[in-house]
Structure formats: C-alpha cells, structure tokens
N, C-alpha and C positions, 0 to 999 in steps of 0.2 A: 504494500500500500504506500500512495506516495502520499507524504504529511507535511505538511506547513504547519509551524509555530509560529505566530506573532508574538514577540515577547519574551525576553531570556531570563524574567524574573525565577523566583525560586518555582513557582508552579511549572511554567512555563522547562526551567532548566529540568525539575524533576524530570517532567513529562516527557522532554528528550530520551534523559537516561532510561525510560522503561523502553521508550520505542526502537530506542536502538538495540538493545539486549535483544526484542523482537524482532530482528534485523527485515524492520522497514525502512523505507526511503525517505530521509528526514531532512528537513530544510528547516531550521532556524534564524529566525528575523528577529535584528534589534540597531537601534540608532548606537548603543554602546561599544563602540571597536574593540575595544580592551577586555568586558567580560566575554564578546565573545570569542576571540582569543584563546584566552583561560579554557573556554567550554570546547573549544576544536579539540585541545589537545586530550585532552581525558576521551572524547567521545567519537564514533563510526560516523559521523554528519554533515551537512554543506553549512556552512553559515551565510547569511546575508547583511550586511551593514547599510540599514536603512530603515525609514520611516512605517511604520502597517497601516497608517492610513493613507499612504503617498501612492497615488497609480501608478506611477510610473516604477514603485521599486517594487510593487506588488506583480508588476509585467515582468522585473528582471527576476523574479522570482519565480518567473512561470506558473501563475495560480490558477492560470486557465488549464490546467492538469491533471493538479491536483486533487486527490480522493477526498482528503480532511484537512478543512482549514481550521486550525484553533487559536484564536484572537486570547490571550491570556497578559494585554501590559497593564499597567497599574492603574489606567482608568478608565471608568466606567465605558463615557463617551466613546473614547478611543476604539475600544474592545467589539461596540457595535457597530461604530462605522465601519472599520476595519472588515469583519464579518460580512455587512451590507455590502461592500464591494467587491471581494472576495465572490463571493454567489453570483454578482452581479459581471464578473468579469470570464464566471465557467467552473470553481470549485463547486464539487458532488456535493458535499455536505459542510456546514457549517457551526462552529460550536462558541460562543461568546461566554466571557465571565462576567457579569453583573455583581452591584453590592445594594440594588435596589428589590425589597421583597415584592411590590407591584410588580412587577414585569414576568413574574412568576404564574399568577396568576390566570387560569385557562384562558379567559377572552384576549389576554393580553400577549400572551406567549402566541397564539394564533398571528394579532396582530404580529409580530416578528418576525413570526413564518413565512408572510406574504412580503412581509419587508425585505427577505431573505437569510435569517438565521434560523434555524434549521433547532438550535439546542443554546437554553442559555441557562449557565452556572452559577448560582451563588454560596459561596466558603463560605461565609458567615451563616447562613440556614444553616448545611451541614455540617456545620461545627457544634452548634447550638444543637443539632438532631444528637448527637453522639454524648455532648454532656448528659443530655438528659437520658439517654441509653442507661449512659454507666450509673448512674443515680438509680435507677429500677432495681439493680441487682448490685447489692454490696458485695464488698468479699473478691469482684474482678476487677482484675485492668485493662479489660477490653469486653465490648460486648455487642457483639451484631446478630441481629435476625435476616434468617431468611424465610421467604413464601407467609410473609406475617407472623413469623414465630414460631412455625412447626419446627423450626431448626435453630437451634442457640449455637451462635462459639462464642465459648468462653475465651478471656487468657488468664490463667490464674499465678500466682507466684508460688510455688512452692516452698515452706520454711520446712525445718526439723520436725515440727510439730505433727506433722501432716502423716496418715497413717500410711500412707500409698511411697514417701522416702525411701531412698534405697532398694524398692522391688522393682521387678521387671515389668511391664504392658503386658506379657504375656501373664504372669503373674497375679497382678491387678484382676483381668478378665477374666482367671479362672476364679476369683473369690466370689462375685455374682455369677447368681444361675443364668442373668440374663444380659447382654451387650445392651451396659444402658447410656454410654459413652464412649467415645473414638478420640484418640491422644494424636492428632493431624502434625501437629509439630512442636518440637523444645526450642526454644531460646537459648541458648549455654554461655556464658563467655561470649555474648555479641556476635555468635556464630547459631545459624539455624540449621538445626536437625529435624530429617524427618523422620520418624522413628520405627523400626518396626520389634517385634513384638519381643528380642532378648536386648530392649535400651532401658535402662537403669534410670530411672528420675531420681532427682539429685537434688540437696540442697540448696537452693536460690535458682530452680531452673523457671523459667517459666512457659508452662503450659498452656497449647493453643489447643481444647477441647469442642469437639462439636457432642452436643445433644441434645434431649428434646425437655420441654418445659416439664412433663412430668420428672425428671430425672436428675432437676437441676440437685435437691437436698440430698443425693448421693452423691452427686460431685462434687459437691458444699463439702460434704463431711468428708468423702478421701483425702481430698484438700486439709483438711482440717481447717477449714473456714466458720468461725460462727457468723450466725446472722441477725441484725438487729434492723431494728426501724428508723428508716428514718423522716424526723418531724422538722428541726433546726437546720436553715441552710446558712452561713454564711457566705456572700461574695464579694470580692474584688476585680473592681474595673466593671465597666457602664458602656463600655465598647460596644458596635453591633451585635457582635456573638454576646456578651453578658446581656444587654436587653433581650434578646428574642431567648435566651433562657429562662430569663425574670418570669416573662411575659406567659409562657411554657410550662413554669412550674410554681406561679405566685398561687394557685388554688387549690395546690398539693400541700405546700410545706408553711412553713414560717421561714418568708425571708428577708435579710438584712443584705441591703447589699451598699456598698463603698465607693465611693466614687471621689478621686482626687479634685477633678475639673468644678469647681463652684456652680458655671451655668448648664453645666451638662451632667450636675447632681439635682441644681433645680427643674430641668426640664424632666428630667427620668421620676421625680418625684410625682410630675404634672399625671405621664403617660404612664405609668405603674400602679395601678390601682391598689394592687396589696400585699404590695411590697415596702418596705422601710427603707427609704435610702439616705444615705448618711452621708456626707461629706467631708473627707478626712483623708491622710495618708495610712492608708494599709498595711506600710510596712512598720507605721509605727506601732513597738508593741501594749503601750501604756494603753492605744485607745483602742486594738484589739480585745485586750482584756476589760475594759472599760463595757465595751459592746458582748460580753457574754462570749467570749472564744471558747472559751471552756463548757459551755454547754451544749456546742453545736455535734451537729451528728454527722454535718458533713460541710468540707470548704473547696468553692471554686475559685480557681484565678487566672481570671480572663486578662488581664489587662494587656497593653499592648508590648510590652517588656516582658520578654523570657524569664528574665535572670529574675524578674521581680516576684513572676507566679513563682518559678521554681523555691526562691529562697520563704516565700511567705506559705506555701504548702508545707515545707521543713519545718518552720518554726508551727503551723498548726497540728502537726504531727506532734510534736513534740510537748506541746500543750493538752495534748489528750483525744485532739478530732479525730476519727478509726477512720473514713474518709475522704480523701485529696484528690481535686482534682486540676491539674494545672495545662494549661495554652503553654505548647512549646513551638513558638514559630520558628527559631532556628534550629534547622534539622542539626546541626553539629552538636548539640545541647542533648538530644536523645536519648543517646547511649549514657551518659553521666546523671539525667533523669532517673532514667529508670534503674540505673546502680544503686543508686543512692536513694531507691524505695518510694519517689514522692508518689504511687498512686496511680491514676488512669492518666494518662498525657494526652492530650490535641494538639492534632496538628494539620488545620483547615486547607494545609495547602495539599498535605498527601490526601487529605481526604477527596478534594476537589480531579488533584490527578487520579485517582481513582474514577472518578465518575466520569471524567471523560474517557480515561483509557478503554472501558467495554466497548467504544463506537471502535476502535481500531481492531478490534479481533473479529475473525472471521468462521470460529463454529457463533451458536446460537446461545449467546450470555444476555441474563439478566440481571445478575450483580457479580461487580468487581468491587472487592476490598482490599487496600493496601494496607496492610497491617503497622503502625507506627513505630514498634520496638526492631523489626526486620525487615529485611528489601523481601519477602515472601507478600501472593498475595491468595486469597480465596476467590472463588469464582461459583456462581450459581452458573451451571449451563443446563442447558437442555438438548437430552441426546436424540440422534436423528436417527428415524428407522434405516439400516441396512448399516450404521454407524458400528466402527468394531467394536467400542465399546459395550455394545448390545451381545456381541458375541458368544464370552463363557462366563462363566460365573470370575468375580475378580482374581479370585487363589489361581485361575489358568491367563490372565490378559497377560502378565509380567507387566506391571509397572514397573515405569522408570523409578530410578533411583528419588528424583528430584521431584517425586508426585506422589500424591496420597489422597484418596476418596474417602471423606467422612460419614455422607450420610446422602438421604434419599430421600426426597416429597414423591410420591405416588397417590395424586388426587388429594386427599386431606390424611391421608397415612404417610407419618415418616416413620422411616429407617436409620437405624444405624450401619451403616456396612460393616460387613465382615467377609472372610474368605469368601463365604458359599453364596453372596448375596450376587445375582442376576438382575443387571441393569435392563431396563428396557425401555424398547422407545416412547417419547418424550414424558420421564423419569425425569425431573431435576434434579439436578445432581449438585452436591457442593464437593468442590475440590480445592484441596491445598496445592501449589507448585511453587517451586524457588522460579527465578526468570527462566534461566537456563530449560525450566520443564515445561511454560506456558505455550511453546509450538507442536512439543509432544502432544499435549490437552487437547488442542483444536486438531490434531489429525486427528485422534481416536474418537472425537463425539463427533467429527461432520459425517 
C-alpha cells in the first residue's frame, strides 16, 4: 500500500515506524528538514520537505497515487485542509486528526465525507475513552474490550504475592477444570514475550491476559489482585482529555478535579456540572493533602506535562491512593513509567496510531490496539471462508513464533482458544502479534 503522512509529529513519526515494519510504501511530509532527517535515518521511507497544505508539494509528492493519505500536523485546520485536497487531487482514502468533538458527530462526519475526508480522529476522545476503561476495572494497567465486552484483555502486573508466580501456563491451566483465561503475552525487562505453555511468570512480569467478563475474579485472584470500589476521584489538569473525562465520569464518582490555569479552572467550573474544580498547583503537596488525597480511591493526571503526571501519581501512591492513572505523552518516558509502578499510562498519540493503523491492513480488522508498555499490538479480525486459518484446529496451523490467538466471539458466544479450538468463518478472532508477525496474520485470515 502506498501511504502519505502529513506531519512528522510524534503520531505522525509513530505511524511511520509501524508502517514501515509492515513494509508499505511510505512517504512522509513535513516543513521541518532537520527532524526529518533524524527520521530517514532510523526508518525504510521517502521523506518530503514541504508544506501539507501547499499543492504544489502535495503534487511532488505524488498524492494522486496514493492508497492512504493521513493528515496528522499539529492543527486542526491544517489537518483538514490538507485531507480536503488530498481527495481532491486522487488519494483512495482519507484520514484527518481533529481536536474538535463536533465534527465527530454522524450529521457532521457525513458532512466531511462529501467534503472529502473519508475518516477523522480525535486523541483527546480516545484518550478520555481509555481513562475511563481502566477506572471500571481496578487491579489492571490496561484494559480493552472487544465485540462490546464479550472479550477482556487485561495487562496485569504480577508481584510475589500473586498465586500463579513462578508456575508455568501450562501449569496454571491444569489447576482449573476449565480455560477461563489465555496468557497472549509477558512484558519482561522491556522485552515482549509471547509465551507458550513451559514460560514461567515471574516476579514484576506483566501480563497481557484475554478473557471473558464472567472470568474476570479468577484472574483477579491468580493475580493476586484485591478488589475495591471505587467512589473518590481525584484529578489533575482541565486539558481536553481531563474535561471529556470529568464530563464521563462526574455521575459515577465524586470528583475533585485541579486545575492550575485560573480562567480555564473558572470556565470548567461553569461546564462541569458535578464536578468540584479547584484551582491550584497539583504538585503542590500541602494543598493535595488539604483536598482529601488521602481519601481518594483513585488519581488521574492529565495534565499536559509528562514529568508532572508521572511524579504526582508517585507521590499519590505513596500517600495511600491503590489507583494511578497518569498521561504519558513522551513515549521515551514509558518504559521508566511503568518500572517505577505509576499504574495504567496514556498515551493519546499510540492510541490515535492505532486507530488509524487498521485502515492500512488488508485481511478484515475491526480493532487495532497498540498496547502502550510494548511495540506489540492486538487485533480483532474477522476470518474469511476458504481462509487457512479456518483450516485445522490451532495445535495443527503452527503458528509463528511472533503470534498468538487469545480468544473467539462466535455470534454472542466467546471463546477462549486452546489447542483443539477450530476457527471458523467469520469467527472474530482476537490476536496478539509482535510487528514482525502482523503480515503473517493477514495471510492466514484472508
């Protein structure tokens, strides 16, 4: 597939690196000479040095070609126009980032379609979508549904404590009568494993489990996770993602939320109906404590400062909150997040690469997830009749090394896979794959 990137921002650079590892045809566009530079040399790519909404370097870039054009620069404007001309000069399809939640909207998203954008993204919804994910279910650091929920993954952290330490998966599974859970991938030392059935879980691994809602308090408890409730939210930062959480979750919990900016703590006070918002610095800890930190059950930290979530989740752990959930916009920052225990991480931009990425695959996907602790990602597909997949039961397909099948929606019945389970056509299927296995995936379900 041949792909245009407008924009070498961090979504944008992401997005390169998956596509290239997918060895597509990738052209990246930016006015910045010097970062793109930087990004030729790490990556398989063409670069372009020019404007994404300029015609003329839209023509040097040949976008009348082009399969996927994705408009990803830092503004709004830009992003659509860009897309608008793009379509309008012969790009197949069209994909724009937005930070406006109108435009979302069905009547309005039509209009765009007519205009010429074809798909348009907003990080800040799905950012806000995942906060309030990991909020449902205490005890993970990750948590997405598939097919509405008939399919959970989890990512759990494993401590000492935890009954399942030091046994095998093959192990684990003989102690239930029944596969009420699938161990798709370990985290270890910033290195992803996919495991199969003599891998040892380990102290501080963490675990990427798919299962289904009946099955979660068995995974709870191998985990050795308790579970509580929770009523107390504290937040920090009033940014788009912390309002459309507010907004989200003010009629579930009790929330306090912080906000440095004086007029953009009085305006959130106006549009938050029941929500408490306060105006103050967050990292201070006198007015934390002032504000009840000690009582909350759970803290988020939106703000637009990595370093700030990161360190004011540390200090709310510390204080007693079982809960953390912290905005890590610099992917560099990740691996040193999740070491150092702060909790569930966001990161709007992998989220966002993700949601675009499924328009560049070529079996039949309905969700891509890029998992935030690993370059690993999960994929909903759906398998096509005469597809090899469908062929023998899994214990005979040989999976690659770099893939693993968690589980199965069949109509409103899921599955957990196991050796003897038989895929059949259009079975959803969730699949874990490292990069390296995501071309193997789409030959075995087309």
């Amino acid at each position: 597939m041949r792909i245009i990137i407008a924009g070498a921002g961090e979504v944008g650079t992401h997005l390169a690196k998956m596509l290239c590892n997918a060895n597509h045809d990738v052209i990246l566009m930016d006015e910045d000479e010097e970062k793109l530079k930087q990004i030729d040399s790490h990556f398989d790519l063409m670069t372009i040095v020019g404007a994404v909404s300029s015609i003329e370097d839209l023509k040097e870039a040949n976008v009348k070609s082009c399969d996927l054009f994705i408009a990803v620069p830092p503004y709004q404007d830009m992003s659509i126009l860009s897309a608008i001309l793009a379509k309008k000069m012969g790009a197949k399809m069209t994909v724009a980032r937005v930070n406006n939640y109108e435009y979302l909207l069905p009547e309005n998203k039509e209009y765009f379609k007519q205009l010429g954008v074809d798909e348009l993204i907003y990080p800040e919804q799905l950012g806000a979508r995942e906060v309030v994910a990991s909020l449902k279910q205490v005890g993970t650091r990750q948590l997405f549904e598939f097919s509405g929920g008939k399919l959970v993954l989890f990512a759990l952290k494993i401590r000492d404590n935890a009954p399942i330490v030091n046994k095998t998966l093959a192990e684990v599974s003989a102690i239930h009568s029944k596969q009420n859970y699938n161990t798709v991938a370990i985290n270890r030392d910033s290195n992803t494993i996919i495991p199969r059935g003599d891998e040892k879980f380990q102290h501080n691994d963490l675990a990427y489990v798919i299962t289904t809602r009946k099955a979660i308090p068995q995974v709870m408890q191998d985990a050795g996770k308790k579970q509580f409730e929770i009523k107390n939210v504290m937040m920090l930062g009033g940014s788009r993602i912390g309002k459309k959480v507010a907004e989200q979750l003010e009629g579930q919990y009790n929330i306090k939320l912080i906000e440095i900016n004086k007029e953009r703590a009085a305006r959130l006070a106006d549009q938050l109906e029941n929500t408490l918002v306060i105006n103050g610095d967050g990292r201070n800890l006198e007015l934390l404590k002032d504000e009840g930190i000690q009582k909350m059950d759970a803290f988020v930290a939106v703000t637009g400062n990595s370093e700030v979530n990161i360190l004011a989740c540390q200090l709310a752990k510390k204080l007693g909150v079982k809960k953390t959930v912290a905005e890590v916009e610099n992917i560099d920052y990740i691996d040193l997040a999740e070491n150092i225990g702060i909790g569930t991480l966001i990161n709007k931009k992998l989220i966002a690469a993700s949601y675009i990425y499924r328009y560049t695959l070529r079996a039949n996907v309905s969700h891509v997830k890029c998992l935030t602790a690993t370059d690993a990602e999960v994929l909903e597909l759906i398998a096509q009749p005469g597809s090899k997949v469908t062929k023998n039961p899994l214990r005979k397909l040989s999976l690659p090394k770099d893939v693993n099948i968690g589980g199965i929606i069949r109509g409103e019945e899921a599955i957990i896979a196991t050796g003897d389970t038989q895929i059949l056509p259009n079975d959803r299927v969730v699949v874990f794959a490292l990069p390296s296995g995501i071309s193997k995936v789409e030959k075995m379900f087309n």
